[in-house]
FIBATI-313447 format. One line per field, with one value per residue (C-alpha): residue number from 0; x negated, y negated, z. Coordinates in pm, 1 decimal. Example, Ala and Ser with C-alpha at 12.3 -4.5 7.8 and 13.67 -1.06 7.14 Angstrom:
<sites>
num = 0; 1
u = -1230.0; -1367.0
v = 450.0; 106.0
w = 780.0; 714.0
</sites>
This chain:
<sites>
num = 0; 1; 2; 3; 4; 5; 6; 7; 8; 9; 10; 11; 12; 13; 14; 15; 16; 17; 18; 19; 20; 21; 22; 23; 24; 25; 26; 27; 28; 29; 30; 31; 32; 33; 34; 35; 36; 37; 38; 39; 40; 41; 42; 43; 44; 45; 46; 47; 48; 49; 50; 51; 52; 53; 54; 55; 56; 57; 58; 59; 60; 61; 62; 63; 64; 65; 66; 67; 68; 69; 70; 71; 72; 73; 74; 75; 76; 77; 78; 79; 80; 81; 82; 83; 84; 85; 86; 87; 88; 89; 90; 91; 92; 93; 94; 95; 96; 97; 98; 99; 100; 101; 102; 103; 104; 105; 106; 107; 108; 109; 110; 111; 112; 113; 114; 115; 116; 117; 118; 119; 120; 121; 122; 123; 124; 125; 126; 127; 128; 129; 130; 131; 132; 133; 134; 135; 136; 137; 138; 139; 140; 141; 142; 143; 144; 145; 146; 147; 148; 149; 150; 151; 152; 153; 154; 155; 156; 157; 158; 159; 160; 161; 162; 163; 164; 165; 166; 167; 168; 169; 170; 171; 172; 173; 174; 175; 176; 177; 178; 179; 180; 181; 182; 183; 184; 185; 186; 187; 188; 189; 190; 191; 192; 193; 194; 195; 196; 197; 198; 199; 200; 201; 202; 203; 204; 205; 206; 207; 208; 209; 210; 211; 212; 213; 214; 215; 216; 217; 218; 219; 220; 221; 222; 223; 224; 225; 226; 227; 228; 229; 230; 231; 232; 233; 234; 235; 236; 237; 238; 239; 240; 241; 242; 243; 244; 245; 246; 247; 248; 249; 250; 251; 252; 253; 254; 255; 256; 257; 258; 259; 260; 261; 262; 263; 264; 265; 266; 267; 268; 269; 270; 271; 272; 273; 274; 275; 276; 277; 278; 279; 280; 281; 282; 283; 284; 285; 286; 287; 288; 289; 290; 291; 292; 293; 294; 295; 296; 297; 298; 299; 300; 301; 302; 303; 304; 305; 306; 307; 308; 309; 310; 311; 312; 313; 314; 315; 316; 317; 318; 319; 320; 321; 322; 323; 324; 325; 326; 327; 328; 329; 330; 331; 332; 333; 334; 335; 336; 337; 338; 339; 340; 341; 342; 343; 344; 345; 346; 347; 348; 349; 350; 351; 352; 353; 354; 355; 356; 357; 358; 359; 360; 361; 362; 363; 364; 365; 366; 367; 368; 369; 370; 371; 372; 373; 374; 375; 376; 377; 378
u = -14381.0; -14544.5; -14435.7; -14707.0; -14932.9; -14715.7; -14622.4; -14324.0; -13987.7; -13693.0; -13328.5; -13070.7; -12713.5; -12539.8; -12721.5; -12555.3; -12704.2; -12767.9; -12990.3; -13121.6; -13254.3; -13402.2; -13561.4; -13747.2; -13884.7; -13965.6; -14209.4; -14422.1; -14438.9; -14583.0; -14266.2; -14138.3; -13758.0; -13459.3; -13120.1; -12795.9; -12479.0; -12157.1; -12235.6; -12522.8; -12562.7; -12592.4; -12801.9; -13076.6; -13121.7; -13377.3; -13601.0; -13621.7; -13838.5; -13554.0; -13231.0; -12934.5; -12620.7; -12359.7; -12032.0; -12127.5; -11798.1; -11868.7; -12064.3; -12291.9; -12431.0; -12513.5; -12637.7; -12841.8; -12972.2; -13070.2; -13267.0; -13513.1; -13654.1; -13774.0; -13544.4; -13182.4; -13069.1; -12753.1; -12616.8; -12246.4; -12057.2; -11814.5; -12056.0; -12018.3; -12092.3; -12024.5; -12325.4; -12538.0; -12445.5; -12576.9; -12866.1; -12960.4; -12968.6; -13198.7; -13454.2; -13376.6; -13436.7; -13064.0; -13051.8; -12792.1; -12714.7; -12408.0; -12190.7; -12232.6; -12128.5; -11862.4; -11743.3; -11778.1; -11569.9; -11272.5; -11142.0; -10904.4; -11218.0; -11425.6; -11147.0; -11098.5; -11521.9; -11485.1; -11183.8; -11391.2; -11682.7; -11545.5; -11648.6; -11422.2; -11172.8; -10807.2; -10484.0; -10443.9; -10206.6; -10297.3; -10039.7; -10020.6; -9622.7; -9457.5; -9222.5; -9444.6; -9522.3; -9197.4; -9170.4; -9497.6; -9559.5; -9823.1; -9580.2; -9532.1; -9760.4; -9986.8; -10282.0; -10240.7; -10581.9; -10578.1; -10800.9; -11045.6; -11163.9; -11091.0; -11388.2; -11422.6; -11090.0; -10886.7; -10665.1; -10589.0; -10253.9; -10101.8; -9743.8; -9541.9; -9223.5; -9000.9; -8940.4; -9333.2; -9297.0; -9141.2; -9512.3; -9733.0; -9950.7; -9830.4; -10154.1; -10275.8; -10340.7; -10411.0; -10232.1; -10389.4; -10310.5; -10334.2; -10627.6; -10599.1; -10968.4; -11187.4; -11472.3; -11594.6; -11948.4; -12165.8; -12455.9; -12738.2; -12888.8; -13151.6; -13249.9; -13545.8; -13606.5; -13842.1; -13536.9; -13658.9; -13354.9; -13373.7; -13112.2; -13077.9; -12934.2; -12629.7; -12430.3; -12143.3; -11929.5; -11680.9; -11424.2; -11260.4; -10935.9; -10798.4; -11058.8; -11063.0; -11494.2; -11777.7; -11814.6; -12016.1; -12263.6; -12398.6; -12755.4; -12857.8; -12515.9; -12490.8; -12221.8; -12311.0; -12629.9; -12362.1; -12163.0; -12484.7; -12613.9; -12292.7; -12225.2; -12624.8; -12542.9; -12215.6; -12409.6; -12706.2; -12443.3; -12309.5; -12663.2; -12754.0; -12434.7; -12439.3; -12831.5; -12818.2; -13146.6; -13153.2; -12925.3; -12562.4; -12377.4; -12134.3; -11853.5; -11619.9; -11410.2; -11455.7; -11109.1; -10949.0; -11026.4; -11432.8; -11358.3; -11543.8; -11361.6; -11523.0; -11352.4; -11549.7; -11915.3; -12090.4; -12413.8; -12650.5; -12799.5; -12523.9; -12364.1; -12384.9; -12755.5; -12859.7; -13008.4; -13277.5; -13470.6; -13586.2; -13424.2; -13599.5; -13958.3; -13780.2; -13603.8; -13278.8; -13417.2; -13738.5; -13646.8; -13401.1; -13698.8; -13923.0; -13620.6; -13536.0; -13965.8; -13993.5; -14224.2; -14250.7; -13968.3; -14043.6; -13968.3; -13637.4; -13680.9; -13547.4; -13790.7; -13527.8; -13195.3; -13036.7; -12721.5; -12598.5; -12343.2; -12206.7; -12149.6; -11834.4; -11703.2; -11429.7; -11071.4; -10913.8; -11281.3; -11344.1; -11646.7; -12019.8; -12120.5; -12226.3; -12399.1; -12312.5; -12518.1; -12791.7; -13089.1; -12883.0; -12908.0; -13286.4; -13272.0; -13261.8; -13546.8; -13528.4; -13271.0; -13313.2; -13116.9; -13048.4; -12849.0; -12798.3; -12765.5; -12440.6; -12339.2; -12007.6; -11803.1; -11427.7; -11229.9; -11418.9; -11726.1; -12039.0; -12255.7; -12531.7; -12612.0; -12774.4; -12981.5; -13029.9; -13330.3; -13366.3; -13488.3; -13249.8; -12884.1; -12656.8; -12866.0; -12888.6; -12479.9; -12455.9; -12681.7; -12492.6; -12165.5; -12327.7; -12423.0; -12072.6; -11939.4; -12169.3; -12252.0; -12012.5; -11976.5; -11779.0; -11712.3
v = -9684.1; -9995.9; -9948.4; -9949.2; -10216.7; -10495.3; -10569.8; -10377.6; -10599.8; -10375.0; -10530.6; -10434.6; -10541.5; -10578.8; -10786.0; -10615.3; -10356.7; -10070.0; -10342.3; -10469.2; -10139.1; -10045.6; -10359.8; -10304.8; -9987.3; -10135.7; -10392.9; -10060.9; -9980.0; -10368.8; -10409.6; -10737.0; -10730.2; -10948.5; -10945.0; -11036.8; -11111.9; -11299.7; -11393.7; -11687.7; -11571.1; -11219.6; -10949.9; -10968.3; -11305.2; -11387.1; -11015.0; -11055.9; -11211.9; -11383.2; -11406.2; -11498.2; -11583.2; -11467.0; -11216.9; -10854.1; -10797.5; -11103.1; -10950.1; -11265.2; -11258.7; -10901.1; -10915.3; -11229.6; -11077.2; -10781.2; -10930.0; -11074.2; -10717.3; -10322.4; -10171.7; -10192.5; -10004.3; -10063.5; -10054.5; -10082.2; -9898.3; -10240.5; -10387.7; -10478.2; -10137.7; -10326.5; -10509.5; -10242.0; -10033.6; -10303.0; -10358.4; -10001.5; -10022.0; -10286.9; -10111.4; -10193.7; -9882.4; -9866.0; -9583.7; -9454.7; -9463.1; -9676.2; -9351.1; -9203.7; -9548.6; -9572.7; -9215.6; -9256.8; -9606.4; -9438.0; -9166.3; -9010.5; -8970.6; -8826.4; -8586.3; -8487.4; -8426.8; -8218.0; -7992.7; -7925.0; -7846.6; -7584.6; -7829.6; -7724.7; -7971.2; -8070.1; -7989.0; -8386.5; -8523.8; -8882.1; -9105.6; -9468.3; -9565.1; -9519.9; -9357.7; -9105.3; -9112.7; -9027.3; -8730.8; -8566.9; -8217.7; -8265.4; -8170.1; -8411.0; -8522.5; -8601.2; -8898.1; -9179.1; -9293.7; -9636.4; -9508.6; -9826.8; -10111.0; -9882.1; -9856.3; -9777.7; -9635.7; -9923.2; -9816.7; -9519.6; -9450.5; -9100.0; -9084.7; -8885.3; -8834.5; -8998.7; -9301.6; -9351.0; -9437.5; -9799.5; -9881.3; -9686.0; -9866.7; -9906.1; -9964.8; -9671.2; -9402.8; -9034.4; -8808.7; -8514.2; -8273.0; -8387.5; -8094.7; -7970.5; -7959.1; -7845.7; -8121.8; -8346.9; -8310.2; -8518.2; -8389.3; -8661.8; -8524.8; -8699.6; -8610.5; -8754.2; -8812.8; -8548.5; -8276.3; -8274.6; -8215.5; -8254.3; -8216.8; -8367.7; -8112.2; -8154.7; -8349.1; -8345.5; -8715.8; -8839.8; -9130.9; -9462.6; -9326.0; -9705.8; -9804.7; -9466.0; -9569.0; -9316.0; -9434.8; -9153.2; -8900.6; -8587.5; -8440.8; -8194.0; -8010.4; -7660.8; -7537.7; -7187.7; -7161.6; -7007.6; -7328.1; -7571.1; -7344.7; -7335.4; -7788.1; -7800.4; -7556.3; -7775.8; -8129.2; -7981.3; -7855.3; -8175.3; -8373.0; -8168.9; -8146.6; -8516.7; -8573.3; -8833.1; -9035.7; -9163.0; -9038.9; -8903.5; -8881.8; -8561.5; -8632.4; -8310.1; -8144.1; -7800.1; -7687.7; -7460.4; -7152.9; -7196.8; -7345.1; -7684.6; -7936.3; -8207.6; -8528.9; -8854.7; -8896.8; -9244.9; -9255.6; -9478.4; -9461.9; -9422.4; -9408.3; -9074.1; -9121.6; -9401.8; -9168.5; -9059.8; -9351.9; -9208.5; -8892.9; -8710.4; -8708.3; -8900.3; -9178.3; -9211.5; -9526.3; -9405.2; -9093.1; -9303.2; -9544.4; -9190.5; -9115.7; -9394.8; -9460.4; -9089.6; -8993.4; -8698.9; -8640.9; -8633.8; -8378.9; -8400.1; -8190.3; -8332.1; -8432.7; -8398.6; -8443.1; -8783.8; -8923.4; -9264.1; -9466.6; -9758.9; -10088.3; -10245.5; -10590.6; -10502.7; -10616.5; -10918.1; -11109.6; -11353.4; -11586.3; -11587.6; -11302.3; -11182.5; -10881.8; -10709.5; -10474.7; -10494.6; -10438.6; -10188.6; -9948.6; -10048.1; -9927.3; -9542.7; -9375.7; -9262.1; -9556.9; -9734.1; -10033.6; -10171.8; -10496.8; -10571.9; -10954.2; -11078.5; -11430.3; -11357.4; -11023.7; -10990.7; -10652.2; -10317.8; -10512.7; -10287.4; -10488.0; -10263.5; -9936.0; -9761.8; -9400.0; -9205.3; -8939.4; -8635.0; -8269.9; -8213.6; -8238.3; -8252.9; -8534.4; -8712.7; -8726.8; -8802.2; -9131.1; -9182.5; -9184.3; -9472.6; -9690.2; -9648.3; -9733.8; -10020.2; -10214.4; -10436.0; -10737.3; -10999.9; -11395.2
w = 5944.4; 6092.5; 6447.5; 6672.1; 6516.3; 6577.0; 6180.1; 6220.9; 6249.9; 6438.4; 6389.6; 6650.1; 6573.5; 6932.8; 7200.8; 7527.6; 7806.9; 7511.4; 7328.7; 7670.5; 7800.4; 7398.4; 7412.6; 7734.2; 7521.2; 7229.2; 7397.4; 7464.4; 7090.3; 6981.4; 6727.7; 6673.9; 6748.5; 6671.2; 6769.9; 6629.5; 6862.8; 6904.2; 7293.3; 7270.7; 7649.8; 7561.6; 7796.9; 7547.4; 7449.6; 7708.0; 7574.4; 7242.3; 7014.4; 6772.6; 6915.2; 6669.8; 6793.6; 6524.2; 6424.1; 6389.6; 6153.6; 5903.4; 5609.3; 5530.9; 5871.2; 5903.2; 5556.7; 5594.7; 5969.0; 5763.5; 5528.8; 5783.7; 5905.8; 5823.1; 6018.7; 6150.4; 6434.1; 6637.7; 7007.0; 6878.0; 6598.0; 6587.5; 6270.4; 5929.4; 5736.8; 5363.3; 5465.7; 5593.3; 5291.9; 5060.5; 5286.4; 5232.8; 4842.5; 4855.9; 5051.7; 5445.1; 5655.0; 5864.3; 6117.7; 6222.7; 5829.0; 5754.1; 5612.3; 5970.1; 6155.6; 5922.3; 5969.9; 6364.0; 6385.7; 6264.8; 6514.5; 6230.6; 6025.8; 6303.1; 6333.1; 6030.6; 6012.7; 6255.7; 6139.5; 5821.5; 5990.8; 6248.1; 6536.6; 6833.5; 6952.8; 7046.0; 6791.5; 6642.0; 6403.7; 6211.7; 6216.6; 6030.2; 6156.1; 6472.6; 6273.1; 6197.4; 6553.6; 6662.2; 6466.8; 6600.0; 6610.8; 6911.0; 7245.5; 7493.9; 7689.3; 7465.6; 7428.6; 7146.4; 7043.1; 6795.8; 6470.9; 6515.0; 6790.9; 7080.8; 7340.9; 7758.3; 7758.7; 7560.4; 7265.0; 7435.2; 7584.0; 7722.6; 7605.5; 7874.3; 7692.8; 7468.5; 7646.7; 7681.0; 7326.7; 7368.5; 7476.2; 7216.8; 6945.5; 6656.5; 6467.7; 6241.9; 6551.7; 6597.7; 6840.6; 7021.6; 7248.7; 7608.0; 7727.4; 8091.7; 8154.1; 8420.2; 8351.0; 8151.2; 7985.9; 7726.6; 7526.5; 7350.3; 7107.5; 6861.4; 6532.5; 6313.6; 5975.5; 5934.1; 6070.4; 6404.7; 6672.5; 7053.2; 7328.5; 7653.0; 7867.0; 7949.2; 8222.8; 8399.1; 8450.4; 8611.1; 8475.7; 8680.4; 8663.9; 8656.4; 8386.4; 8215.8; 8215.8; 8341.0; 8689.5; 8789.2; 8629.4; 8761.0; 8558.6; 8527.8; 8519.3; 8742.7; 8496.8; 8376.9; 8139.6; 7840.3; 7898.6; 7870.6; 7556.7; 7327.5; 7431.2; 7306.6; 6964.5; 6949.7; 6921.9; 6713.5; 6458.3; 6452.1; 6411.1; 6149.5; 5941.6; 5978.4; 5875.8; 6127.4; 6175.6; 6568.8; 6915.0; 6875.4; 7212.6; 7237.9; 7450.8; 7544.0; 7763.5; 7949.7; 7934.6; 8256.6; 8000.7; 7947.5; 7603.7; 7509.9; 7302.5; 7151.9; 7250.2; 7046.3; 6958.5; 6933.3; 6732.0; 6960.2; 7325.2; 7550.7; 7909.1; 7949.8; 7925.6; 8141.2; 8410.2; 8176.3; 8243.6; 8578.4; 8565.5; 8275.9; 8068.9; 7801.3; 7814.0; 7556.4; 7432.5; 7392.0; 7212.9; 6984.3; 6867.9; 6838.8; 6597.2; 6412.2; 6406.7; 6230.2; 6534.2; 6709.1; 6966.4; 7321.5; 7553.2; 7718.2; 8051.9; 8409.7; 8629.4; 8942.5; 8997.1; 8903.0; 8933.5; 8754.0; 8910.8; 8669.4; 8877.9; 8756.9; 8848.0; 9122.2; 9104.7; 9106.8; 9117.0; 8807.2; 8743.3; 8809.0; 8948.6; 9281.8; 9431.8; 9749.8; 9937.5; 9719.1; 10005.0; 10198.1; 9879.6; 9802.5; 10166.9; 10034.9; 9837.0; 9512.8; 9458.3; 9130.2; 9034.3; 8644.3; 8684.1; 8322.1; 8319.1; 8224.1; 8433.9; 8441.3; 8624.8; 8548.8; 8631.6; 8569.3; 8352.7; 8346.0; 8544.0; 8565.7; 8691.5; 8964.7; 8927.2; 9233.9; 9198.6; 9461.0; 9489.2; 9737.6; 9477.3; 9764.7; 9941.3; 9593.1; 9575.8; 9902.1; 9859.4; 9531.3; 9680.0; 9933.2; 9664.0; 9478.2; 9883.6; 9956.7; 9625.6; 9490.9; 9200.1; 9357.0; 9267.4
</sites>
C-alpha cells in the first residue's frame, strides 16, 4: 500500500461530515484524496485535494470517479454498487467491498444475513405490498422500516393498529417487532485485511424523539461488563462472517430482559463514534484508514469519559446558519466543538457536534446537558 509516501490516491464517495472528519485524518497519512458528491458546497469541498461535484447513484460517474484513484472508501452506503463491482474487477481496491454495501443498503437483506447467521435480533416479516402488509403476522404495534433510502430515522414508521395503516409505505418494507427496550447501545468494530478485529467499547445513546436521530451519547457505557462482552462478541461475529475490510457500526437494543437485539449496522465511521476523536486512543477515522490501509489497528481504550452531543438545526429556522452560545460552552473545560460546515440549517440538520471529556462522569453529563441547553443553530 502506498499510503504514507504521498503516491497513494484515496477515493471517498460522499463529501459530508463522515468524509469531512476522515479527511482531517488522512492529511496525517500524506495520501492524496478526492471526493465525489452531489452538493458542489459540500462539507469537504474546501479539504480535499480534488473535489468533484457529481451523483453517487449514476454508474458512469462513480465508475469514471473510480478510475482516477487506488482506493475507494465511502462515508454513505447510498452509492452506485454496479459501478463499484466493476471497479473491483478491474483492479481498484473498494473497502467496504461492494457485496457488503450492497448487502447493508437493503434492510430485508441485512435481515435475512442475520437470521442465517444466528445474529440476535427482532421477529421481522418482508413485505413487498401493503397487501401483504395487512396480513402481517408481526402483532400490533409494530415498526415499518422501507427496505432502501431510509436514513436518521426517515422510512421508518411505527404502525399502532389497524388504522395506522392508511399512512404506512407502501414501497417494498420489512416489519418487525416493536422491542420494549431498556437502552440503546452501538458497538464499532473494525476489521483489516490481514484478519485483524478491534472493538470500541461500547456506548450507550440516546435518540431526538421528534427526529428519531442520536442527540446524545454516553461512552464508555456503565452497563454490566457481561452486557459490554456479549454486544463486542455480537459485532466481531458479524465482522468476521462478513470479511469486511474497514469500520462496521452495530446498532442494538438492550431489551427490559438483558437480551441484545441487533437493530441495523452501517459499514463506515459513524455517529455513534464521533466522541472518539477526543474521547479514546483511537480515533474511528483513524482506525478505519488503519483498516482500509492494511495497517496495524490502533488501540481503542478511553482515555476519560466523553459524551457527544449532535447539534441539530432547531425548529422552524431555515437559511444560513447561525450559532448561539458558542463562547458560553468554550466557557467549560474539556468542551470540544466540531461544527461541520454546511451554510445552510433547516429542521434537525446535523450541524456539528460537541464532545465533552471529564474524569468526573456525572460532572461530564452535567456540562453536556449545558451545551445541549445553551447551543443552538438558528437563521
Amino acid at each position: 500500500m502506498k499510503a504514507f509516501y504521498g503516491d497513494l490516491k484515496l477515493g471517498i464517495l460522499g463529501g459530508g461530515q463522515l468524509g469531512r472528519m476522515l479527511i482531517q485524518q488522512a492529511i496525517n497519512y500524506n495520501v492524496t484524496i478526492k471526493v465525489l458528491d452531489p452538493d458542489p458546497e459540500a462539507p469537504c469541498r474546501k479539504l480535499c485535494d480534488e473535489f468533484t461535484a457529481g451523483s453517487l447513484g449514476d454508474y458512469e460517474t462513480v465508475y469514471n470517479f473510480g478510475k482516477t484513484v487506488d482506493l475507494l472508501t465511502i462515508e454513505i452506503e447510498k452509492v452506485n454498487v454496479d459501478a463499484l463491482e466493476q471497479l473491483e474487477k478491474e483492479g481498484v481496491v473498494v473497502y467496504p467491498q461492494p457485496r457488503i454495501i450492497r448487502l447493508i443498503q437493503d434492510k430485508g437483506l441485512q435481515k435475512q444475513f442475520f437470521k442465517e447467521n444466528d445474529i440476535p435480533t427482532a421477529d421481522f416479516q418482508i413485505i413487498s405490498s401493503i397487501e401483504q402488509l395487512k396480513q402481517s403476522h408481526i402483532p400490533f404495534p409494530y415498526i415499518q422500516k422501507l427496505r432502501r433510502d431510509g436514513y436518521d430515522g426517515k422510512g421508518v414508521y411505527k404502525v399502532t393498529d389497524e388504522a395506522a395503516l392508511d399512512k404506512a409505505f407502501t414501497a417494498p418494507s420489512l416489519v418487525e417487532k416493536l422491542i420494549d427496550f431498556e437502552k440503546e447501545i452501538a458497538v464499532i468494530v473494525a476489521r483489516n485485511d490481514n484478519g485483524e478485529v478491534k472493538c470500541f467499547p461500547m456506548v450507550e445513546m440516546e435518540f431526538n424523539p421528534e427526529a428519531n436521530l442520536v442527540e446524545f451519547l454516553i461512552a464508555p457505557s456503565m452497563l454490566p461488563f457481561e452486557i459490554h462482552q456479549e454486544a463486542e462478541n455480537i459485532a466481531k461475529r458479524i465482522a468476521e462472517s462478513l470479511k469486511i475490510v474497514g469500520l462496521l457500526a452495530v446498532e442494538m437494543f438492550l431489551d427490559k430482559h438483558g437480551r441484545i437485539l441487533v437493530n441495523e449496522l452501517a459499514p463506515r465511521p459513524h455517529n455513534s463514534g464521533h466522541q472518539t476523536i477526543e474521547g479514546n486512543t483511537v480515533s474511528q477515522f483513524e482506525q478505519h484508514l488503519r483498516a482500509i490501509f492494511n495497517q496495524p489497528l490502533g488501540n481503542t481504550d478511553c482515555l476519560n469519559n466523553a459524551i457527544m452531543v449532535n447539534v441539530l438545526g432547531e425548529a422552524g429556522y431555515e437559511g444560513p446558519a447561525v450559532y448561539q452560545g458558542i463562547e458560553k460552552i468554550l466557557n467549560k473545560p474539556g468542551v470540544y466543538i466540531h461544527l461541520y460546515g454546511k451554510a445552510l440549517t433547516k429542521p434537525f440538520r446535523k450541524m456539528g457536534h460537541v464532545t465533552i471529556v471529564d474524569a468526573d462522569r456525572e460532572k461530564a453529563i452535567e456540562k453536556a446537558r449545558f451545551v445541549q441547553a445553551t447551543l443552538k443553530v438558528i437563521a
